[in-house]
Structures are given as structure tokens and as C-alpha cells.
VOLUM-978571 format. One record per residue: residue in three letters; x negated, z negated, y negated of N, C-alpha, C, CB in turn; residue number from 1. Coordinates in pm, whole numbers. Glycine has a CB too. Layout:
 resn n_east   n_up n_north ca_east  ca_up ca_north c_east   c_up c_north cb_east  cb_up cb_north resi
  ala      X      Z       Y       X      Z        Y      X      Z       Y       X      Z        Y  NUM
...
//
This chain:
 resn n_east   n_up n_north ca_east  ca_up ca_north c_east   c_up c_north cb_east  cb_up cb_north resi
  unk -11417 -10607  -11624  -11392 -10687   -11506 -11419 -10603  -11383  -11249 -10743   -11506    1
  unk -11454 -10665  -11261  -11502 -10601   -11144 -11374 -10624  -11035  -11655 -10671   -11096    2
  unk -11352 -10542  -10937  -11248 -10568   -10835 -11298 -10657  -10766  -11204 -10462   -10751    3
  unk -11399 -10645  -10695  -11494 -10709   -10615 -11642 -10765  -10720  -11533 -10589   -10490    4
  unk -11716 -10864  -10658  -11830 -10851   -10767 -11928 -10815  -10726  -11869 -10953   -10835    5
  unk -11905 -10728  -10555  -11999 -10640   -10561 -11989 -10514  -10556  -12065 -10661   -10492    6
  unk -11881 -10486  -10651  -11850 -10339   -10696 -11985 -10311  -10839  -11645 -10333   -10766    7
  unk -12037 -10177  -10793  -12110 -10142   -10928 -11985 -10115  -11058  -12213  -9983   -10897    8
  unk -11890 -10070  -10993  -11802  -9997   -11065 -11718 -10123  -11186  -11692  -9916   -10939    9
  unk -11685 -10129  -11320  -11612 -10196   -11387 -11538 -10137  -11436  -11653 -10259   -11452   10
  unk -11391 -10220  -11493  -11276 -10195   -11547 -11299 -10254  -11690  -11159 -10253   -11463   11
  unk -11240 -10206  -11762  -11164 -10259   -11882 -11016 -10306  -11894  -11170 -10166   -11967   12
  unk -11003 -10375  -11896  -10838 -10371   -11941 -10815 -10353  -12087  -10757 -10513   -11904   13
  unk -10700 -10245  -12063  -10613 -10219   -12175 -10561 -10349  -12235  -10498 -10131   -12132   14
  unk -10547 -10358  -12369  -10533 -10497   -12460 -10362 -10480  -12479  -10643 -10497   -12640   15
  unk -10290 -10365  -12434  -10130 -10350   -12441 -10075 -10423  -12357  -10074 -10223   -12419   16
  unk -10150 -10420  -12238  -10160 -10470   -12091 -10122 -10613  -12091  -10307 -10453   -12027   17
  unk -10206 -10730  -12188  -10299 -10841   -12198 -10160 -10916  -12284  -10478 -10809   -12287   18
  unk -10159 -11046  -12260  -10033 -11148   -12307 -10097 -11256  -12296   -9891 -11156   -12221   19
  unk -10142 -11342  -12410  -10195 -11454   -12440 -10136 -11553  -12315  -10160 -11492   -12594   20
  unk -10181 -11646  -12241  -10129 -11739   -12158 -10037 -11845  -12230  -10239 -11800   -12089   21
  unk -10089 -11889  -12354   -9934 -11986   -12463  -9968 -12109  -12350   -9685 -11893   -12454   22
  unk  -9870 -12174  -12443   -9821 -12301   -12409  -9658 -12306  -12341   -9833 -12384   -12546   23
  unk  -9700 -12294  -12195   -9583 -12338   -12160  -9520 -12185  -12103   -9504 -12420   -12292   24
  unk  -9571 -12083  -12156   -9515 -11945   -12151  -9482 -11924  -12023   -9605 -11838   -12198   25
  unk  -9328 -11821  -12005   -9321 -11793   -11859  -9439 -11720  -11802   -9200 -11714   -11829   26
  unk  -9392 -11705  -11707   -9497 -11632   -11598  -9468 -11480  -11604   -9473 -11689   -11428   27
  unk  -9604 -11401  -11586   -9516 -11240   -11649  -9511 -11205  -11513   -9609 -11095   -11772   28
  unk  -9400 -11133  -11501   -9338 -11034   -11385  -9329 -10880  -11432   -9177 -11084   -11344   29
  unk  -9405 -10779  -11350   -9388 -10672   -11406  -9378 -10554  -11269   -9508 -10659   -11517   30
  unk  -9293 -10480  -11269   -9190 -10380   -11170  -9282 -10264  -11169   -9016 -10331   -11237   31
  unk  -9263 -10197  -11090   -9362 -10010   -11037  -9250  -9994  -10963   -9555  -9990   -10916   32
  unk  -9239  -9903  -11005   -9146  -9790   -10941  -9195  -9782  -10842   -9129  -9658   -10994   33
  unk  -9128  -9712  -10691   -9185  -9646   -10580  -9170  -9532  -10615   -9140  -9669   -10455   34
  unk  -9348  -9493  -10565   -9352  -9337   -10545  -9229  -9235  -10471   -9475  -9320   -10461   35
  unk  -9112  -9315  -10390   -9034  -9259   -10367  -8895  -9220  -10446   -9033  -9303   -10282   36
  unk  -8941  -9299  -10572   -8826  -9274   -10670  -8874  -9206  -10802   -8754  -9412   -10707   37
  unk  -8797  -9134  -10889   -8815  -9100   -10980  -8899  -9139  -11116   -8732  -9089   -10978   38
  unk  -8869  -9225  -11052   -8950  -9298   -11197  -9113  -9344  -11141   -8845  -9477   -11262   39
  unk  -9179  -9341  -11214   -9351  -9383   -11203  -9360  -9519  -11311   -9479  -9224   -11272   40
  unk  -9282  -9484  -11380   -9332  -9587   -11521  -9361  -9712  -11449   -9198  -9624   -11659   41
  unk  -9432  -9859  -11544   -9406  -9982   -11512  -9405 -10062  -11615   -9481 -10025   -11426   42
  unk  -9312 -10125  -11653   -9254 -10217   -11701  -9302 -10363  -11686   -9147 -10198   -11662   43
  unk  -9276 -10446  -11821   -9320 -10596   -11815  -9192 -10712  -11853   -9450 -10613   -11932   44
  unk  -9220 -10720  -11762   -9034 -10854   -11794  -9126 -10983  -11802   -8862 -10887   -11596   45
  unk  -9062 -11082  -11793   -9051 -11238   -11805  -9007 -11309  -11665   -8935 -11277   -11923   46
  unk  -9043 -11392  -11592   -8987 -11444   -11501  -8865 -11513  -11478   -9050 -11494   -11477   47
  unk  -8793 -11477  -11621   -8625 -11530   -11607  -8586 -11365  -11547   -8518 -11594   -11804   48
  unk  -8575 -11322  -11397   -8558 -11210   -11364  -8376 -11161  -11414   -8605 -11213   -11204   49
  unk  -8355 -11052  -11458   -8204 -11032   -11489  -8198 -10976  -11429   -8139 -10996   -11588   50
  unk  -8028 -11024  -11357   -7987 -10978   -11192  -7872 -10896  -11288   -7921 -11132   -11036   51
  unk  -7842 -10778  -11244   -7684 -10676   -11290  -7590 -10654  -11190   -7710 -10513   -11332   52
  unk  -7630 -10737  -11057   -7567 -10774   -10978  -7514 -10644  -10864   -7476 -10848   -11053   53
  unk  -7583 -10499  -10904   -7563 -10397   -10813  -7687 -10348  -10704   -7523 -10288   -10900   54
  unk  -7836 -10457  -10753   -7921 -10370   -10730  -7944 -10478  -10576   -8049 -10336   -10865   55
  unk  -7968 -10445  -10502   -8015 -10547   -10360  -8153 -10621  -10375   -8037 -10447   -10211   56
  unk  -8180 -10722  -10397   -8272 -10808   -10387  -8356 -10831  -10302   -8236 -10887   -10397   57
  unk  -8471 -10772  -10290   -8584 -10803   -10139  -8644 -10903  -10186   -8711 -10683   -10081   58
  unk  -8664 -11062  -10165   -8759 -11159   -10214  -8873 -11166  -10089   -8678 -11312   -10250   59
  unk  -8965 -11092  -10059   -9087 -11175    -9960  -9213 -11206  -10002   -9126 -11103    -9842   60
  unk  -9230 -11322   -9870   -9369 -11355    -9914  -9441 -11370   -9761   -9377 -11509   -10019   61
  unk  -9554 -11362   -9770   -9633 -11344    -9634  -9738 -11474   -9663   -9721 -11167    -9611   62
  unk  -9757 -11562   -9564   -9829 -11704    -9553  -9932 -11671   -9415   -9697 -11853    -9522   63
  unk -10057 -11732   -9409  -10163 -11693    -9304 -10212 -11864   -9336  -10295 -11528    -9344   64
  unk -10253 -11919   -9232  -10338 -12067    -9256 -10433 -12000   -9159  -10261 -12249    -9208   65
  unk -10555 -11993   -9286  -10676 -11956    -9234 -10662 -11786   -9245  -10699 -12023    -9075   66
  unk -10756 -11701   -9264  -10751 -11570    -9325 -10878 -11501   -9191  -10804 -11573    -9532   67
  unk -10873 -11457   -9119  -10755 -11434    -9019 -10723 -11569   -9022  -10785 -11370    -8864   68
  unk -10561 -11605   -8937  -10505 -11706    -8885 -10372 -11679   -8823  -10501 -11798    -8975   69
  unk -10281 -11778   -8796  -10162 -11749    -8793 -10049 -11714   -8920  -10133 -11842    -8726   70
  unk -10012 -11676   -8852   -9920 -11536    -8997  -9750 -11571   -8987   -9937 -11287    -8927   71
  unk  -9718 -11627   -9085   -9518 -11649    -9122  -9491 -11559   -9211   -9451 -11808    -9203   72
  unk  -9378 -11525   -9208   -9308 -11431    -9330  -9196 -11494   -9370   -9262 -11280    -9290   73
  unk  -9137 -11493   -9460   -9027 -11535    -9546  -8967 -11419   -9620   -9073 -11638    -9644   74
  unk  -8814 -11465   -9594   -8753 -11349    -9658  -8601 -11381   -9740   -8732 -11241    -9536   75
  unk  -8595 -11350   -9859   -8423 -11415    -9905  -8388 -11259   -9958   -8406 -11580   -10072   76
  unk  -8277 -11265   -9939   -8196 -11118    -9949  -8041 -11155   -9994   -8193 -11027    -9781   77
  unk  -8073 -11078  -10141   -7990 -11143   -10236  -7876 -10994  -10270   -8101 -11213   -10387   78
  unk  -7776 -11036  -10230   -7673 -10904   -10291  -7559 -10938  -10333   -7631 -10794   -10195   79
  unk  -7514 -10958  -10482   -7430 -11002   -10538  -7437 -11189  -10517   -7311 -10919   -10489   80
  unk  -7317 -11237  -10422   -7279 -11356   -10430  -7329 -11373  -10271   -7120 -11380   -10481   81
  unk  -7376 -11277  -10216   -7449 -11330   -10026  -7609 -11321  -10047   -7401 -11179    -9853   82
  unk  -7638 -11411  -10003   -7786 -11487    -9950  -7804 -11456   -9831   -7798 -11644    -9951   83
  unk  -7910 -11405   -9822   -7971 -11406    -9622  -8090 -11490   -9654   -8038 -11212    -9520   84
  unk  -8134 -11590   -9571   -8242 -11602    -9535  -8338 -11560   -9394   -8232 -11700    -9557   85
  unk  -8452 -11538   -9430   -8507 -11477    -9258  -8681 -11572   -9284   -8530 -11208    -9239   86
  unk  -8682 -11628   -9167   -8853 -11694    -9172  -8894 -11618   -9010   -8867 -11936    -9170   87
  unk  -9039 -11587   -9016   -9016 -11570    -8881  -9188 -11580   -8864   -8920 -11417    -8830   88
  unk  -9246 -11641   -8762   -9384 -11654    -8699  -9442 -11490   -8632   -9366 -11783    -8563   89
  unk  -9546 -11441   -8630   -9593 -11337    -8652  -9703 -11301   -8510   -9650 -11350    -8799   90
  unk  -9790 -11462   -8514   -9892 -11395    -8416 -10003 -11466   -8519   -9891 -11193    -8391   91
  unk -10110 -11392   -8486  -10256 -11407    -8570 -10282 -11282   -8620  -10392 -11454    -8482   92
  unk -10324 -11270   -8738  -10368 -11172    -8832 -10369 -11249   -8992  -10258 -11035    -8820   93
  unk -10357 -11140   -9047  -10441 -11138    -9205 -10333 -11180   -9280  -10508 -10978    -9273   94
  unk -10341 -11229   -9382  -10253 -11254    -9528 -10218 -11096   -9525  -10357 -11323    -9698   95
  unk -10309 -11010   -9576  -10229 -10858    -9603 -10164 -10845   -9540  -10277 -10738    -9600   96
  unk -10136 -10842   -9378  -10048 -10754    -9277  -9983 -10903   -9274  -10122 -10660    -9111   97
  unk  -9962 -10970   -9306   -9802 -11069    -9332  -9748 -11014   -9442   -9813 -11248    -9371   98
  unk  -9823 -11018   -9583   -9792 -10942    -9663  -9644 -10804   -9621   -9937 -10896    -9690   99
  unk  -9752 -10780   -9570   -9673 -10601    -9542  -9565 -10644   -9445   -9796 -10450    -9445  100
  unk  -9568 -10712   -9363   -9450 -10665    -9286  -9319 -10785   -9338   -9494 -10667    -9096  101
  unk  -9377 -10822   -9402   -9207 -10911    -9479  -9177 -10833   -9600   -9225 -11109    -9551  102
  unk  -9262 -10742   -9630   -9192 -10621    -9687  -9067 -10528   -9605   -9306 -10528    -9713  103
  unk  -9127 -10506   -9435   -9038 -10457    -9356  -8946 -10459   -9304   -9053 -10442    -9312  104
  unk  -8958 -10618   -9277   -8883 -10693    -9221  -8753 -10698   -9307   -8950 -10812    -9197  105
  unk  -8790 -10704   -9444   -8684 -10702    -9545  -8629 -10579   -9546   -8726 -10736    -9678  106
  unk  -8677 -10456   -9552   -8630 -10361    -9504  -8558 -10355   -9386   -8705 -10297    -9504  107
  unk  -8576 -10404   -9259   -8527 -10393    -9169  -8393 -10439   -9167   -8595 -10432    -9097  108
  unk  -8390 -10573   -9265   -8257 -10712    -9240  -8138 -10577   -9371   -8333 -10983    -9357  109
  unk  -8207 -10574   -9483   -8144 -10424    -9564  -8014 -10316   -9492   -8293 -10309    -9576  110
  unk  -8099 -10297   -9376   -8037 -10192    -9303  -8022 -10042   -9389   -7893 -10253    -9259  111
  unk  -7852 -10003   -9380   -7820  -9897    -9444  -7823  -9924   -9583   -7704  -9850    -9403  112
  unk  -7813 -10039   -9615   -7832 -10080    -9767  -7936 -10011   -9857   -7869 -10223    -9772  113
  unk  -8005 -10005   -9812   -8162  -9997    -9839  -8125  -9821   -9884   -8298 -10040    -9668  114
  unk  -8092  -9754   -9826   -8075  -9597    -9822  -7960  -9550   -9961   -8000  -9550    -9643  115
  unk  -7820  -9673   -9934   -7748  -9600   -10000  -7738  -9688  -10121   -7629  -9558    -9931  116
  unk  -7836  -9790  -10195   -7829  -9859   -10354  -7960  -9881  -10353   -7734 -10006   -10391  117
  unk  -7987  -9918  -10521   -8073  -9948   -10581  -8127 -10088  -10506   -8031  -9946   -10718  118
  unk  -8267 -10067  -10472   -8372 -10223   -10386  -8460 -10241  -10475   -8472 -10204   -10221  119
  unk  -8467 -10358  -10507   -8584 -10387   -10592  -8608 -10522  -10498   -8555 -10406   -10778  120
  unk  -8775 -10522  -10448   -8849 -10597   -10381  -8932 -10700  -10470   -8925 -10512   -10304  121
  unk  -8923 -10785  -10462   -8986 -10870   -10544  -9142 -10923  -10428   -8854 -11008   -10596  122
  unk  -9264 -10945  -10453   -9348 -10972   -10403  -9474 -11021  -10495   -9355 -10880   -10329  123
  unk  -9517 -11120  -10472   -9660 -11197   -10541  -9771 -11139  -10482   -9679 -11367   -10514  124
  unk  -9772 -11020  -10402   -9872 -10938   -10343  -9926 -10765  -10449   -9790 -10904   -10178  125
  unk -10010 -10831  -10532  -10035 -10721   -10562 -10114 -10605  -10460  -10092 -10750   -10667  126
  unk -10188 -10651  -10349  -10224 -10545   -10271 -10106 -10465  -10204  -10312 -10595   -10174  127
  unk  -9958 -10500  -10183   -9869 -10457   -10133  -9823 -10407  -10222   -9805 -10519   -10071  128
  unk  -9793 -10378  -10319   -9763 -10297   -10432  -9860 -10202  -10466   -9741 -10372   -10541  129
  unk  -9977 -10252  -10439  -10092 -10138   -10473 -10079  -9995  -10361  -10267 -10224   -10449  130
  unk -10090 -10091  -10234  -10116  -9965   -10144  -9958  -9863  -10086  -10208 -10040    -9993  131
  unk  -9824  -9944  -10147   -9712  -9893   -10097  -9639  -9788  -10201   -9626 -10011   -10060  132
  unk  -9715  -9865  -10360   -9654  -9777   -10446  -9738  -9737  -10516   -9559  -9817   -10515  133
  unk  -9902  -9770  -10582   -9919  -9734   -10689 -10043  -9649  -10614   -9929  -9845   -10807  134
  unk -10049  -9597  -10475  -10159  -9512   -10467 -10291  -9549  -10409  -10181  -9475   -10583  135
  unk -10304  -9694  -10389  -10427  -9737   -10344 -10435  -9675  -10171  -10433  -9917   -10364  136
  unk -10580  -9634  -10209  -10629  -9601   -10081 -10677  -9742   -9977  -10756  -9499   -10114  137
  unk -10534  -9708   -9861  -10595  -9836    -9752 -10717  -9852   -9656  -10501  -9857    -9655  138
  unk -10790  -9931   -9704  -10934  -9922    -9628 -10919 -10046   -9518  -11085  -9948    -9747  139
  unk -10824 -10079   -9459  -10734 -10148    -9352 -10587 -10118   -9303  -10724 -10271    -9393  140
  unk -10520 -10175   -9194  -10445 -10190    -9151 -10386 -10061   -9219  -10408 -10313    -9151  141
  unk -10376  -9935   -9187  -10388  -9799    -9204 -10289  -9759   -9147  -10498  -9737    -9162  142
  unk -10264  -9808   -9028  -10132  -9799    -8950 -10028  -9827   -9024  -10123  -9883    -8840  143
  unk -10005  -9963   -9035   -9924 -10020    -9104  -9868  -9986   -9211   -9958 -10099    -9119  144
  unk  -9972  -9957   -9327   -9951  -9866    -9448  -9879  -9764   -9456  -10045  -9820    -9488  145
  unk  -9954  -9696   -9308   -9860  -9522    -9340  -9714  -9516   -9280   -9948  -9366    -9246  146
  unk  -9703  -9605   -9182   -9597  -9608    -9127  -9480  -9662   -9263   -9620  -9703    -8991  147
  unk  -9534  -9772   -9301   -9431  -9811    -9422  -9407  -9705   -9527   -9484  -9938    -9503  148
  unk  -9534  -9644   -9561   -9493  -9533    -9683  -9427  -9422   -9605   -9636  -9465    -9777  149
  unk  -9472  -9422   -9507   -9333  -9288    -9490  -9153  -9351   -9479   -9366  -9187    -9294  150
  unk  -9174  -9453   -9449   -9033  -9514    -9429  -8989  -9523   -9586   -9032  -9677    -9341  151
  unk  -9061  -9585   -9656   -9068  -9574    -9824  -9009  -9424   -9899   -9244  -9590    -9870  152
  unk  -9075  -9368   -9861   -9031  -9232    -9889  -8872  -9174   -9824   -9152  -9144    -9830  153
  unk  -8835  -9234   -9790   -8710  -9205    -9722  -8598  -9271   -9822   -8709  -9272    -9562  154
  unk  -8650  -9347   -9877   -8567  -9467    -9937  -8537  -9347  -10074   -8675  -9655    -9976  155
  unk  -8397  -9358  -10165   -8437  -9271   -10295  -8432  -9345  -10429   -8339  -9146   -10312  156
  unk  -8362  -9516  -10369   -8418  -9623   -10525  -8502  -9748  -10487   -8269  -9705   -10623  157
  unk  -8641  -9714  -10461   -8684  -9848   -10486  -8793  -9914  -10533   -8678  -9891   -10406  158
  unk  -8752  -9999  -10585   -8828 -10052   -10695  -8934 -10204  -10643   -8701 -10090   -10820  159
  unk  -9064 -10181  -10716   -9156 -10342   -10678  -9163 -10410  -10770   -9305 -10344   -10636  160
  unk  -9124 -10544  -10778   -9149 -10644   -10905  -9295 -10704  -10841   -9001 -10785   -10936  161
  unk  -9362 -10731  -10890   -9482 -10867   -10902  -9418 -10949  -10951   -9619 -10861   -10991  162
  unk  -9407 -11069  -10896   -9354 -11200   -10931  -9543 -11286  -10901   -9182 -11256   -10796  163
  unk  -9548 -11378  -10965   -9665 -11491   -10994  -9643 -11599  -10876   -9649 -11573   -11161  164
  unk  -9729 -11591  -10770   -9710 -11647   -10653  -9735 -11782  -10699   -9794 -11593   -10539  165
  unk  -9677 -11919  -10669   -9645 -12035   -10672  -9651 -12068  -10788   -9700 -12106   -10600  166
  unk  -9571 -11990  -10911   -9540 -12022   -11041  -9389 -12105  -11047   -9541 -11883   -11126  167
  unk  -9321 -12117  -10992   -9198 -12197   -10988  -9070 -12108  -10985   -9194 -12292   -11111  168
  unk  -9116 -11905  -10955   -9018 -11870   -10898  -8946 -11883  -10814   -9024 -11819   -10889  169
  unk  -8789 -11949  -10817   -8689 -12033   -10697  -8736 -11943  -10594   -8493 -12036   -10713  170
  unk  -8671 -11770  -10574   -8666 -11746   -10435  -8825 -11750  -10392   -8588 -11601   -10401  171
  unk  -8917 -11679  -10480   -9063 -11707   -10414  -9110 -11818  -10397   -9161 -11658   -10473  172
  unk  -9087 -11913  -10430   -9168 -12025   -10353  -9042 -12055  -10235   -9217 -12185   -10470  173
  unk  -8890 -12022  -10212   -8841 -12001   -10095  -8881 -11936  -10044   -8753 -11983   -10080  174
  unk  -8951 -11836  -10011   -8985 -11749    -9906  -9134 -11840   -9873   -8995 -11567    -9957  175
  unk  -9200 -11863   -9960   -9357 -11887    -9936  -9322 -12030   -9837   -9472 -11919   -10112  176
  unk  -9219 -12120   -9847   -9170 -12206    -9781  -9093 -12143   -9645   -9092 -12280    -9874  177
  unk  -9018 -12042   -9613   -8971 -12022    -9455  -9113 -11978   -9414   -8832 -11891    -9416  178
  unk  -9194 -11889   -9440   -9288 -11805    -9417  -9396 -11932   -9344   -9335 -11713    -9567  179
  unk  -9437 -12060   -9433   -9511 -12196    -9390  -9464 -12256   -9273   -9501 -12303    -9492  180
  unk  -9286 -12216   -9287   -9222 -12305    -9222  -9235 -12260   -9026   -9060 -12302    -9300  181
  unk  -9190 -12120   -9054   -9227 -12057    -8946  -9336 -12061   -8848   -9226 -11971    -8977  182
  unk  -9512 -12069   -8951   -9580 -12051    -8890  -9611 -12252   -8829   -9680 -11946    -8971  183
  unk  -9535 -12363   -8925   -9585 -12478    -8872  -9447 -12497   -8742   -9607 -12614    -9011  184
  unk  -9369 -12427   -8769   -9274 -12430    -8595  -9310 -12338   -8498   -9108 -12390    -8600  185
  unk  -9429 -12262   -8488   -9465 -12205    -8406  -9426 -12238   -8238   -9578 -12208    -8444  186
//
């Protein structure tokens, strides 16, 4: 498989990797460590996510109508038995840099949280997982990137789920909904 299809360059995928689609089968969700935590491994769960009820919940999603366009973010922030919600209108720019900054933003609403327990960010952005945790070199919004990975690096538990963007995950399609909502109350 090609990243682009006008990459010379091809991939293989590993067949360990690979999970028949089935009938009916959940949607796979699978976690990366941040480079700011100990762990590198990554793991493959199921989209029935299991909450242990200590770790802080980042749910975002970043919405653009039209690529450039106008840009919403959505955010639910889940800790124990309290819910935050946050939607908020952005400006004009890219799906990625909505992407990224309802990563921040979630960070931001976090506060000291974020520093002193376990965060696991849930996001349907694999480029935001690529370039925050698993190493991808940003050939955009460069700013943005480095500024977040150094803030990342500050952090000492946190964790990225991939969740399957408009698979019928409750909080992600809530966020993908404030994030719409935001940018159609502009």
C-alpha cells in the first residue's frame, strides 16, 4: 500500500496488524503511548473502551467545512463521574490544525490534571497521533507541532487511543457534533 499514490515508496502491512472486517464487528481502537511516557508499545482494544475510572479522558475531534475552511473543535472531558464539554469556532484553516489544537485545548481545559494522573486522549486523527507521538516528521503547521510536543513532553502519563471517526463512538461523534456545532454558530 502507498501513503500517497504518488509516493514511489510502498508499505506492506504486517498480517498481526490486519483483523478481518466480520459481520457486524466492533470498530478497532488501538492506543500509542506518548513519547513522553515510558512506554512505546501499542496495543489493540475493541471500541467497547474500558474506563478504570482513574485515568482522565481527553475525547477530541477537529471539523473544517471545506479543507482549507472554517475550523470547530469539540471536546468531552471525562473524569470519573464529571463531564466537561467544550465546542469552540477557530477561524479558517485546515482539518489538521483543528485536529491539533482540540488536542490542546483539551490539554488546556485538563489543567494541573494533565501533569499529576494518567491522560489518555482519544482521537480519530491518525495524523495527530502520528506527528505528536509516533515520530512523524511535520511537513506543515511545524509551529504547532513543536510547540505541542514540547508541552507533551512535560506531561509524564500520556497516552493516544485512535478511535474510528463516525463509527458510533458516543463521545466521538459528541465531539465531531460540538466541533460542527461551533463552526455552524459561528
Amino acid at each position: 500500500m502507498k501513503y500517497r499514490e504518488s509516493d514511489d515508496k510502498s508499505y506492506r502491512p504486517f498480517a498481526g496488524n490486519l483483523e478481518p472486517d466480520g459481520d457486524g464487528a466492533p470498530a478497532e481502537v488501538k492506543t500509542f503511548a506518548s513519547r513522553a511516557s515510558n512506554s512505546t508499545s501499542a496495543n489493540t482494544k475493541k471500541a467497547e473502551v474500558k474506563r478504570d475510572g482513574k485515568a482522565l479522558e481527553l475525547w477530541t475531534d477537529g471539523a473544517c467545512s471545506g479543507n482549507p475552511g472554517p475550523m470547530g473543535i469539540g471536546i468531552v472531558a471525562l473524569d470519573g463521574g464529571k463531564r466537561r464539554e467544550h465546542g469552540e469556532y477557530l477561524g479558517v484553516g485546515t482539518n489538521n490544525i483543528a485536529e491539533l489544537t482540540a488536542i490542546d485545548r483539551a490539554l488546556d481545559l485538563a489543567g494541573d490534571d494533565a501533569v499529576q494522573r494518567h491522560v489518555r486522549i482519544f482521537t480519530d486523527s491518525a495524523y495527530s497521533i502520528g506527528v505528536l507521538s509516533k515520530g512523524w516528521k511535520a511537513k506543515a503547521n511545524q509551529e504547532l507541532i513543536a510547540r505541542m510536543r514540547r508541552r507533551l513532553a512535560t506531561l509524564p502519563n500520556v497516552e493516544f487511543v485512535k478511535v474510528s471517526g463516525h463509527a458510533g463512538v458516543p463521545e466521538n461523534e459528541r465531539c465531531d457534533e460540538l466541533a460542527r456545532g461551533a463552526i455552524a454558530g459561528r
